[in-house]
N, C-alpha and C positions, 0 to 999 in steps of 0.2 A: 494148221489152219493157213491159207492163202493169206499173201500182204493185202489183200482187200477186206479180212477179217470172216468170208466165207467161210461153209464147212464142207468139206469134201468127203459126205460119207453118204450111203445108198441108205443111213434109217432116214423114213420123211417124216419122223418126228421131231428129230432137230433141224428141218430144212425152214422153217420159220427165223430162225436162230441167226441165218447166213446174211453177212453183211453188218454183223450187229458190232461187231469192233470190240477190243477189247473186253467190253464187260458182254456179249454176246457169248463170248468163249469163256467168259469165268462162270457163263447161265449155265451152259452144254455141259461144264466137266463140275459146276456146286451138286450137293449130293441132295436134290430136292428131297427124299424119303424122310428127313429129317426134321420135315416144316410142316406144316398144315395142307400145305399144295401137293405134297406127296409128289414121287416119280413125274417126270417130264410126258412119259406115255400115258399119262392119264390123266394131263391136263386137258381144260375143254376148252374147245374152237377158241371162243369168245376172249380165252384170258391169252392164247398165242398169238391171238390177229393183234389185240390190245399190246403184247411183249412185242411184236413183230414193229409193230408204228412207232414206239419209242424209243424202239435201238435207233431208227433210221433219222431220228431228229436231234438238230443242233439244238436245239431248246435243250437245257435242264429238267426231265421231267422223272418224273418219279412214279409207280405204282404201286398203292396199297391194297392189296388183296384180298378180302376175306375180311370176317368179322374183328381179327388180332391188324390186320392190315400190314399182310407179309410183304416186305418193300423188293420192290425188281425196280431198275436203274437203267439211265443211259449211259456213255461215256462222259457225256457234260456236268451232267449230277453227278459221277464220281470226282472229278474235280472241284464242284460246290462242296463237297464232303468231307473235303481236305483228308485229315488223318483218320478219318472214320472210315474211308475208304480200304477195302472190300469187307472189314468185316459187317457192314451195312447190311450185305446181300444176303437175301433170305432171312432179316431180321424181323420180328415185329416190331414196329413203328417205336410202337411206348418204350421200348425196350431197346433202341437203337438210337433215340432222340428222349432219353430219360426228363433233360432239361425244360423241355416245351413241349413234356408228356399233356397238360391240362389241355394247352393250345391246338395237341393234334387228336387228344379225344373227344372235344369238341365239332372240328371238322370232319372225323370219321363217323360222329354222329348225324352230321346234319346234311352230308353225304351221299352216306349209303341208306339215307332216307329218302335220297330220288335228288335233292337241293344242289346247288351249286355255291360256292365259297370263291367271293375276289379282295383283295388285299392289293393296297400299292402304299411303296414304304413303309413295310410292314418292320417293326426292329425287333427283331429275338436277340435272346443273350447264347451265343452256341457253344460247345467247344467243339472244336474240331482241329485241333494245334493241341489239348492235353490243358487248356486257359480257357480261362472265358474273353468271347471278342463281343461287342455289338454288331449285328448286321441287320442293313436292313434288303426289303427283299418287293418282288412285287408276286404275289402268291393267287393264282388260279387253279379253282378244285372243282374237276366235274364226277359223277357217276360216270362207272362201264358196266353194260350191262350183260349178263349173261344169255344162253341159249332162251330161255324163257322171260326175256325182256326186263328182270326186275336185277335193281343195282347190284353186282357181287361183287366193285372194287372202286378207287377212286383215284384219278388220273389227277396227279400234282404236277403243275407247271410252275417253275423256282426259278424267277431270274432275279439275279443278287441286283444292288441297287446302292450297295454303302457306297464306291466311290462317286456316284452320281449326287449322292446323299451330302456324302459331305463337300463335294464339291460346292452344288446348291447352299447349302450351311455357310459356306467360304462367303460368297458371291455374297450373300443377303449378309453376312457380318461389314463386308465390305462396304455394301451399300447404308449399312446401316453408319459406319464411321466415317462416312463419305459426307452424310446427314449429318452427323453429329458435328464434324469439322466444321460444314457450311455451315450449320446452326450456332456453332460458338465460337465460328472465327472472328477476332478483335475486329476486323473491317465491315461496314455493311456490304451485303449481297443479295441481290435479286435477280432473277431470270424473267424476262419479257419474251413475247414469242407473238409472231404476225406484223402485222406495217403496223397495229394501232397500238401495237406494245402492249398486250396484256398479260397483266403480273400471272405469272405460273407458281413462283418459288421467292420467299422472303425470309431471311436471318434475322436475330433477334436484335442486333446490333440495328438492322434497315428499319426495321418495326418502329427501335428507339428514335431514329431518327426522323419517322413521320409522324412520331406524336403516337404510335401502336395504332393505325386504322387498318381496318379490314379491308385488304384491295385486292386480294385474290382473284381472279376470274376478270377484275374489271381493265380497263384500256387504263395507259398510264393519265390523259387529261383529263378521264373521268372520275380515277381516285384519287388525283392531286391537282386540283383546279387550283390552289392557291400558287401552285408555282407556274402558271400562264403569266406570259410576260418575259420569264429572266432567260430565253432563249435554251434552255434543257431541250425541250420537245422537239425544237427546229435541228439541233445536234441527234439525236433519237434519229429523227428522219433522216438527215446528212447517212449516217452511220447504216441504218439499215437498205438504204438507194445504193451507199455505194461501197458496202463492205469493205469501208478503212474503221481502224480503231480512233477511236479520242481518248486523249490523254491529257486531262488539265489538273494544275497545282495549286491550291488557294483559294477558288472558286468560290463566289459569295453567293448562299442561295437564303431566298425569304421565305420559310415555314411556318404553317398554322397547325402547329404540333397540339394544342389545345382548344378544343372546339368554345370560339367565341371570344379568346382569348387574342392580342396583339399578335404579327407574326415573328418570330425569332429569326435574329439573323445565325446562321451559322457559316461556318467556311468549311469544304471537303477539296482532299485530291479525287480524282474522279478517273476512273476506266469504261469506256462503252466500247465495248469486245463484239462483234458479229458473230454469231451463228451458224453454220452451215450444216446442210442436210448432205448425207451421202453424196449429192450431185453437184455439188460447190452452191446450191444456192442459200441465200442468208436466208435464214426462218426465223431466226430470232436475235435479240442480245442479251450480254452478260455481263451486268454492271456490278462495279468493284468498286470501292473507295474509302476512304479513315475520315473522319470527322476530326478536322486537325484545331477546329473552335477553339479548345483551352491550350491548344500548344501555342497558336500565333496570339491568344492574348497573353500570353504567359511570355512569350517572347517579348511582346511589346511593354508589357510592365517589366518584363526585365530590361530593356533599351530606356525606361523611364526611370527606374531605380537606377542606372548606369551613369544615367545622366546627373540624378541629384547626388549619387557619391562621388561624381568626378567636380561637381562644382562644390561638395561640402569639402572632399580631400583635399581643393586646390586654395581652398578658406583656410584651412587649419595651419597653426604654425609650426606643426609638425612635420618630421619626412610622414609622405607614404606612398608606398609602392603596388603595385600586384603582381602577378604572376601566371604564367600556364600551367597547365597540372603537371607539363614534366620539367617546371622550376626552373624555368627561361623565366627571367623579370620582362615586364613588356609595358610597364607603365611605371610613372613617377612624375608626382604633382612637383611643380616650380620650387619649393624651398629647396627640396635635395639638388638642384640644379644651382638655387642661391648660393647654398651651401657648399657645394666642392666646386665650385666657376668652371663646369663643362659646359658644353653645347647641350640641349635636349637632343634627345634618344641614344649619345653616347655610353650610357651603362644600359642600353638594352640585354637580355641574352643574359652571359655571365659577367659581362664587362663590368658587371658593379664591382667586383672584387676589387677592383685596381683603387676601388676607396678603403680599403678596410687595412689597416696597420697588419704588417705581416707577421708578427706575432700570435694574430688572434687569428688569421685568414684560416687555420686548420679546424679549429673548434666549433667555431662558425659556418664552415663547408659540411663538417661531420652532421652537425645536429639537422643541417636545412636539408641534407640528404635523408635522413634517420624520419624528419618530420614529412616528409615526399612521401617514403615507403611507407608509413604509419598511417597515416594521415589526421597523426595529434597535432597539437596546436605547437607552431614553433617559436621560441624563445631562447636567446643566448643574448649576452651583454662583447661586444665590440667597440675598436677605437676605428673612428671613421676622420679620413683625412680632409678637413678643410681648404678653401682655394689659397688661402696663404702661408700652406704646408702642414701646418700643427695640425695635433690629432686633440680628436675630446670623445670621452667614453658616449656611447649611446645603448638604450637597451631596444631591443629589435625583437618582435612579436609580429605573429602572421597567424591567421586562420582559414580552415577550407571553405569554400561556398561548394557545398552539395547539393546535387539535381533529385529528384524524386525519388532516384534508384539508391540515391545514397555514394554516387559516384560525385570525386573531387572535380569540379568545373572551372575552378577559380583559385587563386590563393589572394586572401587582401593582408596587407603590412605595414608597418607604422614602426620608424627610429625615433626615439623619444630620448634628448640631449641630456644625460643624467654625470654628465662631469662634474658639475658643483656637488651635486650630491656624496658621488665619488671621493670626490676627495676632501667634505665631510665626514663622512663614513674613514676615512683612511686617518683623517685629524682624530676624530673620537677611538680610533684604535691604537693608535700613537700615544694618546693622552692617559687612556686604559691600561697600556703597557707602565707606560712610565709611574699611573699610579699604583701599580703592579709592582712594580720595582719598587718602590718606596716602601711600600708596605711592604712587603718582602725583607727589604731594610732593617723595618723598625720591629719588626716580628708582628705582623696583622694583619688578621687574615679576615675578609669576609663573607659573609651566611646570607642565605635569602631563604626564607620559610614559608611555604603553601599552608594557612593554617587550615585549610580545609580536608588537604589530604595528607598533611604533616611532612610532605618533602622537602628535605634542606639541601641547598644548592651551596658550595661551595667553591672559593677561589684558592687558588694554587696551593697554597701555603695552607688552608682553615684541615684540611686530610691529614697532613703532618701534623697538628698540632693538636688531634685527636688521637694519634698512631696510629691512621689508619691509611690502609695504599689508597694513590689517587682512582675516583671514582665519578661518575657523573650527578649521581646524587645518593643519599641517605636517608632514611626513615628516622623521625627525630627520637622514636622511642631506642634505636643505636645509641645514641649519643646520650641517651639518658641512662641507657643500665653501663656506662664510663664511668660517671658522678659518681664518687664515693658517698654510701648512704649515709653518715654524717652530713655530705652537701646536700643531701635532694630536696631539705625544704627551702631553698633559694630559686632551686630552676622555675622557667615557668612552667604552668599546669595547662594542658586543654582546655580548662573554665580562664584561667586567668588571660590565654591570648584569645579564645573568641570574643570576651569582652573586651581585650584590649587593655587588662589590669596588669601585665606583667610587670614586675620591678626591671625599667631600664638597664641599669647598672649593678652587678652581682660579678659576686668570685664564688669560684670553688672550682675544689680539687678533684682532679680526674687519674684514673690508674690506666697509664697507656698497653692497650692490647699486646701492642709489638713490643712491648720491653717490660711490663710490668709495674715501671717507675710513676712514682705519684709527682705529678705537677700543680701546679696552681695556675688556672684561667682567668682573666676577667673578660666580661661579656659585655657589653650597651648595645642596645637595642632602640628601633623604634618602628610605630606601624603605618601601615599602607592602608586607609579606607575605601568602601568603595563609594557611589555615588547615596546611598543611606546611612553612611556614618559607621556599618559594618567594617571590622578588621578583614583583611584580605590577604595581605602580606605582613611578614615581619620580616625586616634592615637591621646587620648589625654588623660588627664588627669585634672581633676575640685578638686577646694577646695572652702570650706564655708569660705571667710575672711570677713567676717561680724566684728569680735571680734577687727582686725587688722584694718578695715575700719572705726569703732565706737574709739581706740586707736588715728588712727592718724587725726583723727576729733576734738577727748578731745583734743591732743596734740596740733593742733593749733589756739585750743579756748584760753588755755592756754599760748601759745606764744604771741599770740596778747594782754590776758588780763595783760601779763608779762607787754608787751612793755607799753600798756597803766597806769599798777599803776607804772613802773618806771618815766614814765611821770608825771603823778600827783604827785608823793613822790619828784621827785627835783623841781615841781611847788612849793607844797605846803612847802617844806624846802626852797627854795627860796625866798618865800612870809615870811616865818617865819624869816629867817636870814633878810630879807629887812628890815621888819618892828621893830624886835627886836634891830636892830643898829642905829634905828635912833635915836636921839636925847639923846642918851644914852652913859654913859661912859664906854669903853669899859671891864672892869671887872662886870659890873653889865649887860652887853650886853653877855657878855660870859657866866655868870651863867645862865642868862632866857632863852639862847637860848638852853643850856645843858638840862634844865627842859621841855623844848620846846622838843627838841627831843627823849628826853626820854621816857615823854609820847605818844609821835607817834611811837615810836619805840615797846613800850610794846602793843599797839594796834596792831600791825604787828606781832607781837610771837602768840598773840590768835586766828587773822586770818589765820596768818601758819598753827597751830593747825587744822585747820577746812579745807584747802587748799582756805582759799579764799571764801569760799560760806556763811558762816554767825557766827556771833559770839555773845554770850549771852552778857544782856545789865550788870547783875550783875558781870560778870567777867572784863570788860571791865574797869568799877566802881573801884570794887576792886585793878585792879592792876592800875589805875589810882589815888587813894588816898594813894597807899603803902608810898610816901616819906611822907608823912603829918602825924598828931597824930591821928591816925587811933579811940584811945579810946573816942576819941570826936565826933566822927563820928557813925551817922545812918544809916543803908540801908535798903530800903524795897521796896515790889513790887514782881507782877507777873515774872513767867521765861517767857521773850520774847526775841527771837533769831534777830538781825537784818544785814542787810548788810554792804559788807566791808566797804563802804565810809560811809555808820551812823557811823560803829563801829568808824575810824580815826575820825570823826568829835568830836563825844561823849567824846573819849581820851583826844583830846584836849581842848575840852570845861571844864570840871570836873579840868586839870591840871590848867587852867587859875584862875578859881575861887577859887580852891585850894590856889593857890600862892598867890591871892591876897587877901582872907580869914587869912593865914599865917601871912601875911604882917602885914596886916589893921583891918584884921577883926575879927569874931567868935573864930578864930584857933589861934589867937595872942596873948590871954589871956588864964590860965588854968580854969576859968569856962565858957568859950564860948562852943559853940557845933554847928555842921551840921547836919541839917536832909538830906541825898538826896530820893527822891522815887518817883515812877513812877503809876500809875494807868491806869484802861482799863474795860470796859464793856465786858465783854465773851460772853453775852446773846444778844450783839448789835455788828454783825462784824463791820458793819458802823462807832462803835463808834469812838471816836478820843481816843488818848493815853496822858496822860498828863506828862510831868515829870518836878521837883519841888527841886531847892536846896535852904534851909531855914538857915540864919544863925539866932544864937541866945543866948543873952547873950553876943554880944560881946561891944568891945567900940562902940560909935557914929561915924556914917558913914554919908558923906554925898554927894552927885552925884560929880561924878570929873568934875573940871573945863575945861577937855580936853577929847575927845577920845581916847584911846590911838587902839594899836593893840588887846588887850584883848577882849575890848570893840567889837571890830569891828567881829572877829573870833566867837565871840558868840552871836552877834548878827546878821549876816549877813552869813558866815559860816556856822553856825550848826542850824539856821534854815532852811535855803536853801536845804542843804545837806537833812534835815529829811521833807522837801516840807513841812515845819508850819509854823508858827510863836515865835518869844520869846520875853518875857517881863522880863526887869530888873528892880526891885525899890530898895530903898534905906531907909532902915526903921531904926530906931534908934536904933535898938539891933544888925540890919547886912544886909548883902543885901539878896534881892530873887529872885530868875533866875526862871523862869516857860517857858516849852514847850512844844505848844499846835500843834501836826500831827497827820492827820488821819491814824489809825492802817493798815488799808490794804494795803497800800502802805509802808509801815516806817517799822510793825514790823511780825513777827512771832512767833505765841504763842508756848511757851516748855512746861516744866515742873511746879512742885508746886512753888507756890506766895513764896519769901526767904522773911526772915528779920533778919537783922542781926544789933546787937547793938554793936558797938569797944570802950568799956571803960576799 
């Protein structure tokens, strides 16, 4: 085929075909035998003049053939066809366009029934990509008729139209937010158009502004006669004579925004913009303006509020200052000027620092910065230097003045001179301390009690003296499962502090946590009402008398053990005077009983010694043989400690046989002698203790024909007293006392074994 899409062949039944372009050559070489139209040779006139016309046109057109509507193409429709192209050709309609089969067997009906079909922006769904697109399209359907005049096909002209489509779509979106902008932009806006300015176009903000009257269409003095007078109208004309704009700020105009009503004043900035048409001439204008009414009153009450806080700041006898929101001070009433003897405006800016004591100047920087960024309210305490050098604490406070948006406009501040306070507060800390220390001193500690929610508050020392580590506060049912349950009917009870019954002043004993040890507490108390006579608080004060409690415990162990050896010592000097007087004449009754006493008496100096708890057997001894000739005398034996009543017995026994040794016996002659000594198994607690007085070398002895007192006191006496037994014989060189008590009960072992020889 020729580059002009000709066919260069001698059949003249493809010479219709020639010039048809690309899809001309896909008609010539498609295998028509296969469609309804059959062979190319045996198509008729009507339908090649018909294929002949719409190869040769740039239009998009299409022809449907026959009753199925066998489709034949231009090159332009193959391009509308996108991906459907070529197997389009030689298709039936319904069956090449499945998708908008209804759509096109409607028009092959209404068609090839003689009718014609137009569409403009017609939108089908196609695919022809292998997707579905929108397109819209502008759609012309006529009849072709055949040799015998009546319709045998129908001639589709298809010129697409989407991006016109949406173009148009664009433009009207556009126009449409163009409207909506002018309609809801914050400023009022009108369009006037002619020398007599008649309203075209009104926003709703302009509407608000005239009260919402309907002026559309009419000249601007005929829909606002109330603003004749305030020279608007004569600027109108100005503007459109000589196409300059006006531009005015603050503008006062008088409005009859309600019909009958007085007129309102309002204030606007104002834009009268000229118009021009294609040729530079003004046709109309385009006014713009904000209704700044509530701003310049809102300023002006703010320049009146300005006023009465600069005359109430400069009243008050306090500092105070303000601020710029980026925390430059820029003001300060007269007293902070009284106060550090500057010039005014000298602490503008930052310059105030150079009053603030440089110790604090860091703290005070941090927080006024922290308060800046934040924008909480600022507070710190500062030493501010006075004109005659000394510094005095101040507390310094500042808050923002926010604008409608909520943005800081302002900062207002106030130094408020809290020195005295100061160093009241530092006096009552001091005072705190030291009575802190005192009680700490004397062991007391003190409680504060919520009786509402039962939390007890405690000072330094009250945690220790519970056992418990320091804490901020306790639950008082703590301190109550402490109480040993022998105390708990003394504490008080939830009934007894809501009424305020509790017993003041109680003791008892607590088992401390940390150690297990039982102490002894006392508590006093007292309560805090509120303004109805309700208990509120309970005050008290606790100390450890464990020391005072163990004191007056010894104390009357001791009193009773008093009253009981007074007892015994006039029993037992009662038994000694009885028995010594009997039968006896009274100077030899007076000597024995002297010696009697003496040695109970010197047994009572070593238990003195000792207070009474026990007294060694070899001192007892010793100061029981002191009147006798001591050089005659043996001592030996373990150190064993024994009780008072052995000790009195031992006394007495040792002086009896002393005396009668003296007398009679061993001690009566100067070659006699006493052994006394005692013995004990260390390795046998069980063992018994023996003690043994041996005379020897004295004259013959021989049992008395009577018992006297002597007799009796050491044999019935001092073994009793040491729960043994005692044997006395009678040997011919002297007598010998033995007593045999079991050590665990009788004695207590001391120190090293003594022996002592007295010659």
């Amino acid at each position: 085929m020729p580059a002009d899409g000709s066919f260069d062949t001698a059949d003249p039944t493809h010479a219709f075909l020639n010039g048809g372009g690309e899809t001309g050559r896909l008609i010539a070489t498609f295998d028509w035998s296969s469609t309804p139209l059959g062979p190319i040779e045996g198509w008729p006139q009507s339908l090649k003049t018909s294929v002949s016309l719409i190869l040769r046109s740039q239009v998009p057109i299409v022809m449907l053939w026959g009753p199925d509507g066998v489709m034949i193409y231009n090159d332009a429709y193959s391009v509308f066809a996108g991906g459907r192209h070529p197997v389009l050709l030689g298709s039936k309609v319904r069956e090449g366009w499945p998708e908008v089969a209804d759509f096109n067997d409607n028009v092959m009906k209404v068609v090839l029934a003689g009718g014609t079909l137009a569409y403009r922006d017609q939108k089908l769904t196609l695919y022809r990509s292998g997707k579905p697109e929108p397109v819209w399209m502008d759609l012309d359907y006529s009849p072709i008729l055949d040799e015998s005049g009546e319709p045998a096909g129908v001639m589709a002209i298809v010129v697409e139209t989407t991006a016109k489509v949406a173009a148009e779509t664009w433009q009207a979106g556009e126009r449409d937010r163009q409207r909506q902008m002018f309609e809801q932009a914050p400023g009022f806006m009108a369009m006037l158009t002619g020398p007599s300015h008649v309203f075209e176009l009104t926003n709703a903000a302009y509407r608000q502004l005239i009260g919402h009257r309907d002026v559309l269409g009419l000249p601007v003095r005929e829909a606002l006669p109330d603003v004749e007078g305030q020279g608007f109208f004569e600027l109108l004309d100005e503007v459109y004579s000589s196409g300059r704009a006006f531009v005015g700020s603050s503008l006062k105009a008088e409005l009859q925004r309600t019909p009958g009503a007085p007129k309102e004043q309002r204030f606007m900035d104002l834009i009268y913009q000229p118009v021009r048409n294609p040729g530079g001439t003004v046709v109309g204008i385009f006014v713009q303006g904000t209704d700044v009414t509530d701003r310049l009153l809102a300023e002006e009450a703010l320049r009146q509020s300005e006023a009465q806080f600069r005359s109430f700041a400069e009243a008050m006898p306090n500092h105070v200052w303000t601020s710029r929101p980026d925390g430059k001070l820029d003001w300060f009433n007269p007293r902070v000027y009284d106060y550090s003897g500057v010039e005014p405006g000298t602490l503008d800016g930052d310059n105030w620092a150079a009053m603030v004591h440089p110790d604090d100047l860091n703290g005070a920087a941090e927080n006024w910065v922290a308060a800046l960024s934040s924008g909480i309210p600022y507070e710190t305490e500062f030493r501010l230097k006075r004109a005659d050098g000394s510094y005095r604490w101040h507390l310094a406070r500042a808050v923002p003045i926010l604008d409608a948006d909520g943005k800081v406009t302002k900062w207002i501040g106030t130094n408020t001179d809290i020195d005295d306070q100061k160093q009241a507060v530092q006096a009552l800390r001091e005072s705190e301390r030291r009575l802190q220390l005192s009680q700490n001193a004397a062991g007391i500690a003190a409680l504060e009690l919520d009786i509402a929610t039962g939390t007890v508050i405690g000072s330094e020392g009250f945690w220790d003296l519970w056992g418990l580590s320091p804490r901020e506060s306790v639950h008082i049912s703590v301190l109550e499962n402490i109480v040993l349950p022998e105390d708990k009917d003394v504490r008080s009870t939830p009934e007894t502090r809501l009424k305020g019954t509790a017993v003041p002043n109680v003791e008892y004993r607590v088992r401390r946590p940390d150690t297990g040890e039982i102490r002894w507490l006392s508590r006093n108390i007292d309560f805090v009402h509120d303004e109805t006579g309700k208990p509120i608080k309970m005050f008290g004060v606790m100390q450890d008398i464990t020391e005072r409690k163990e004191a007056q415990a010894r104390q009357k162990m001791l009193t009773h053990e008093l009253e009981h050896r007074i007892k015994n010592i006039l029993a037992m000097v009662s038994a000694i005077a009885s028995q010594t007087l009997r039968n006896t004449d009274i100077d030899t009754a007076r000597a024995t009983f002297n010696e009697r006493l003496r040695a109970l008496a010197n047994a009572h100096d070593i238990l003195n010694s000792t207070r009474w708890t026990r007294a060694s057997i070899e001192e007892v001894i010793e100061n029981s043989i002191s009147p006798f000739p001591t050089e005659q005398i043996t001592i030996s034996g373990p150190a064993l400690s024994i009780n008072p009543k052995m000790a009195l017995s031992l006394a007495l026994a040792v002086n009896e046989l002393g005396t009668n040794a003296l007398k009679y016996g061993a001690l009566s002659v100067p070659e006699g002698g006493v052994t006394i000594e005692w013995t004990i198994d260390r390795d046998d607690a069980t063992a018994p203790i023996t003690w043994r007085w041996l005379e020897r070398n004295g004259p013959a002895v021989s049992p008395p024909s009577r018992r006297g007192f002597g007799s009796f006191l050491i044999e019935r006496v001092f073994g009793a007293d040491f729960n043994g037994s005692v044997r006395i014989e009678y040997h011919p060189d002297g007598v010998e006392c033995v007593l045999t008590a079991p050590c665990p009960e009788t004695a207590i072992p001391g120190g090293a074994e003594s022996r002592r020889q007295h010659a």
